[in-house]
C-alpha positions, -999 to 999 in steps of 0.1 A, spaced: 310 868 243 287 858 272 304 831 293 272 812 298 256 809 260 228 779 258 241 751 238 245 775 204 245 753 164 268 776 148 255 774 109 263 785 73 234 810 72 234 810 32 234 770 26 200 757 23 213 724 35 225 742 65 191 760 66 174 727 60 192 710 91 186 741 113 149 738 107 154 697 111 166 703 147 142 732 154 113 705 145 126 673 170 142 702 200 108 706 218 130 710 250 146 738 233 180 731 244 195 747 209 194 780 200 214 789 168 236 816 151 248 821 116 287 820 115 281 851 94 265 870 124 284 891 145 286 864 173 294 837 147 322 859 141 332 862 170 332 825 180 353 818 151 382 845 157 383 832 194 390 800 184 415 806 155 390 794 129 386 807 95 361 841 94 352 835 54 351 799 45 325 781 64 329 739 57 311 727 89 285 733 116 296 736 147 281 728 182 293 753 214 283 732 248 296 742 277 323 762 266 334 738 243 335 738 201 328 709 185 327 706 144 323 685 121 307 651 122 313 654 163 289 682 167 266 670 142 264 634 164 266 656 196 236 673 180 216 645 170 218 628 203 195 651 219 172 653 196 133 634 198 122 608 175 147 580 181 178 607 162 194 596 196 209 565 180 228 581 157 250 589 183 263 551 182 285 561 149 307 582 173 324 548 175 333 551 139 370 568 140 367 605 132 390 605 104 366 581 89 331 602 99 347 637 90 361 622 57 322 613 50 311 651 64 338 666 42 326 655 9 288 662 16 303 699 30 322 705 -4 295 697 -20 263 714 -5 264 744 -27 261 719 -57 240 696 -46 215 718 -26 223 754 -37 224 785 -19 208 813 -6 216 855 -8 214 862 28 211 843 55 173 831 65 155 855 89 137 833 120 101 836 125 86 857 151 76 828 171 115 814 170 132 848 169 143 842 205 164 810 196 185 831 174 216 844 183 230 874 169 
């Protein structure tokens, strides 16, 4: 794995609420300070096996910065926070104790299939955003 990746969302390719928030960030990162990867890819993979995370059941998105893995509700705030369009506030519930936030993120996670289906394969990036899609 490269040792100098861009900040890299790490995403269920085949949940379209995963698919939904992908495009959500993609929309309000005009900076283009996130580039993404399906945990199915290769590199998804990859990321997982290196840090002893499961390689088949995929229950959160999760945010490499700087080396570091962040899941849950963490990367999702850690996410949000640079983001335009005032999504910067949300960063204020990282004062709500995690046990309290990832409870919250769980039950929306074990749930997604249900609530917002699924797809077959992972979604295939545009031409124009190819580049922010890590394989």
């Amino acid at each position: 794995m490269p040792t100098s990746l861009p900040a890299t969302i790490l995403f269920d390719g085949v949940c379209n609420l995963c698919n939904g928030f992908v495009q959500f960030v993609i929309h309000r990162d005009p900076a283009v300070r996130f580039h993404f990867a399906a945990l199915q890819s290769e590199l998804g993979q990859k990321i997982l096996k290196d840090h002893g995370l499961d390689t088949h059941e995929f229950q959160t998105v999760l945010l490499l910065e700087n080396g570091k893995l962040y899941k849950q509700s963490t990367a999702a705030l850690r996410i949000a926070r640079r983001l335009k369009g005032g999504w910067s506030w949300a960063y204020g519930f990282m004062v709500v104790p995690g046990f309290i936030r990832d409870a919250v993120y769980d039950f929306v996670s074990k749930n997604r299939y249900r609530w917002f289906g699924q797809q077959e394969s992972c979604m295939m990036p545009t031409p124009a955003l190819k580049a922010r899609f890590l394989s």
